[in-house]
C-alpha positions, 0 to 999 in steps of 0.5 A: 570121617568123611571130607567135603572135598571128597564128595562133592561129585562122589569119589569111587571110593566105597564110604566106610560102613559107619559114614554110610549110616550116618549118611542115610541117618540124616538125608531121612531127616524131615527137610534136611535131603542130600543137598543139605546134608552135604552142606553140613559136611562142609560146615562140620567135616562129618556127619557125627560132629554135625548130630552133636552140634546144637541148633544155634550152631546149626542156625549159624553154619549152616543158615537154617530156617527154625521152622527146620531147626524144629524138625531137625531137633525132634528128628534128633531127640527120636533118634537119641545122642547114639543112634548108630546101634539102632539105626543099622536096619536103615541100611541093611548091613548095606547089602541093599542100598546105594550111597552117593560115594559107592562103587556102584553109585550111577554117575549119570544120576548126579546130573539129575536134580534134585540127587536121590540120597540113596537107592534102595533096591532087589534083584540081581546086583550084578546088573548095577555095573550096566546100570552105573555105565548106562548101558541099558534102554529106557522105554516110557509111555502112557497109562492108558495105551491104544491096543497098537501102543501095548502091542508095540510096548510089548514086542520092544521090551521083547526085541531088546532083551533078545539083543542083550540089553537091559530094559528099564521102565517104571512098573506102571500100568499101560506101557510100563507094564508090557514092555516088561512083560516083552523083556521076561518073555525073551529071558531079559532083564527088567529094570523096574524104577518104582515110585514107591518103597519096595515094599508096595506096589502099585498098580496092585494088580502088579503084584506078580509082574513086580515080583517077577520083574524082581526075580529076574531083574532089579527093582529099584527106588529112592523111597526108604521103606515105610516112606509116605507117597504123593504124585510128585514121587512119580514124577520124580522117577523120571529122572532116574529112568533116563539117568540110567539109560543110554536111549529112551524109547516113548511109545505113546503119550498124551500132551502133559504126561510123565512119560513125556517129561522123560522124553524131553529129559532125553532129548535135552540131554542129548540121548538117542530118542525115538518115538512109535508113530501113532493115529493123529487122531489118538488123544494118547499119541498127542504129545508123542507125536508132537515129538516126532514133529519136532525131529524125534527119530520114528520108530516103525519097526522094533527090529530097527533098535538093534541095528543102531544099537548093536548087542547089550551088555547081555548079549551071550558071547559065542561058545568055545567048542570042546572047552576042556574041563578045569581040574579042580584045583584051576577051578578053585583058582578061576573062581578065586580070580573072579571073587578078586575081579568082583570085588574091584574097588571094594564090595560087600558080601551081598555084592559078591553073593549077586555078582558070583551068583552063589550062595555066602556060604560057597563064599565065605571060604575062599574070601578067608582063603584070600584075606589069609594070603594077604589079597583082600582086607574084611573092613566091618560090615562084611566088606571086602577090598583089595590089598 
């Protein structure tokens, strides 16, 4: 059971596996959305008690209208009086999702409205620390570039992989697209925020772009899967893009565009935000040189990033010469000392998987050893905290 006082700005402290269920189960009812499942923790003080509860008594606690109590109701009746056994796919064991209340839950996310329930996602997990720390570069810009936009795009996406910074963008076509062509090119790691469930993609001719971007990076969206598309899910993902960066880059933009919206995310928020200079005559650059005349910092040269920047979180440190080998039994304990420091505030197995970069079954033996020594506890769900 899940107080209200423990989650209103999201405690560190990992949800067990069945609030997090009951969670995803009712921030996917039609209407209902983060914001009021929050208020039915408040009016009940668990998720569970608030699915049993009648509709008068949601009427009354919680100031619904009948139009949503009708919906609520039909949700409800889909799902039956014990949804829990049936809804486990929701989360996928939760080795694929993230919950407001989760280790890795990114705080900066919470300052934008309206929250996202959830974040579902593919790649390298252990990319979500940088993420939640906001360390990671945002580059936006229009659909319908000039040749020197993508150009640009291109040879920045490459110039902040080289310093080791994670490069986030939105998979669309024009900008989007090859400033993550830059980041894989230099070996980087691609942040794709999409405003479609995982499953899709969109443009299509991305396909291969998508699924390379989720090899070697992560693909991210607040859409469950098989959830419907409209315009606003785009528009909506600019939100995310900035929450999880430390700057944002716009390369060119019309007057009213999303990528736009970005930017002014940015510069409300105070983040560092620079704009690529282009022809005033370009009806593509119009509103990012608007920007520029307002005070954006220019950007003329992609090399100028690293100098204010500095190395990202994935910049390689300098190599000890003639390192000794471990024997294998100060292997064994390096690794284990690892496993411990993964684990941190408590993790899953997919988590550990992502973060060791090793399979579960080179795994699981030394998370046995540990929990037999008294340093871990397995909670359900294959989820491991420490002692």
């Amino acid at each position: 059971m899940l107080a209200i006082s423990s989650i209103p700005k999201f405690s560190p402290a990992p949800w067990p596996w069945r609030t997090r269920l009951w969670w995803l189960l009712w921030s996917r009812c039609p209407g209902v959305g983060p914001q009021r499942t929050l208020a039915l923790i408040q009016a009940f003080g668990c998720l569970e008690t608030a699915w049993r509860a009648s509709g008068p008594t949601l009427a009354k606690l919680c100031h619904w209208s009948d139009r949503l109590l009708v919906a609520v109701e039909s949700y409800r009746l889909q799902w039956g009086p014990d949804p829990v056994p049936q809804a486990a796919h929701l989360w996928n064991g939760g080795r694929r999702v993230l919950v407001p209340g989760d280790p890795r839950w990114p705080a900066g996310i919470d300052r934008a409205p309206p929250p996202p329930a959830a974040l579902y996602w593919r790649g390298h997990g252990s990319l979500w620390p940088h993420l939640s720390a906001r360390r990671a570069v945002a580059v936006v810009g229009t659909r319908r570039p000039s040749r020197h936009g993508l150009s640009v795009a291109r040879q920045i996406g490459g110039v902040l992989a080289q310093g080791g910074w994670p490069v986030v963008s939105g998979l669309a076509a024009g900008i989007d697209g090859a400033v993550h062509q830059g980041c894989l090119e230099r070996e980087g790691a691609p942040i794709g925020v999409l405003g479609t469930p995982l499953e899709r993609v969109y443009p299509r001719q991305h396909a291969h772009l998508q699924a390379a971007v989720g090899e070697r990076g992560l693909l991210l969206s607040e859409l469950p899967p098989g959830a419907s598309v409209s315009k606003g899910s785009f528009a909506l993902r600019n939100r995310l893009q900035v929450a999880l960066a430390c700057a944002v880059i716009l390369v060119e933009c019309p007057l009213g565009s999303g990528a736009l919206h970005s930017a002014e995310l940015a510069w409300k928020e105070g983040l560092p935000l620079w704009v690529v200079p282009a022809d005033t005559g370009r009806a593509s650059a119009e509103g990012s040189n608007a920007l520029l005349a307002r005070g954006a910092t220019p950007l003329t040269r992609p090399e100028e990033l690293l100098t204010f920047l500095g190395t990202g979180p994935l910049g390689l440190p300098t190599a000890t010469p003639q390192q000794v080998p471990e024997t294998p039994a100060e292997e064994t304990r390096t690794r284990k000392g690892r496993i411990l420091s993964a684990i941190g505030r408590g993790a899953s197995l997919e988590d550990l998987c992502s973060a060791m970069e090793s399979s579960s079954q080179e795994l699981l033996p030394h998370l046995l050893d540990l929990e037999a020594s008294g340093c871990v506890v397995m909670e359900p769900g294959l989820f491991w905290r420490l002692r």
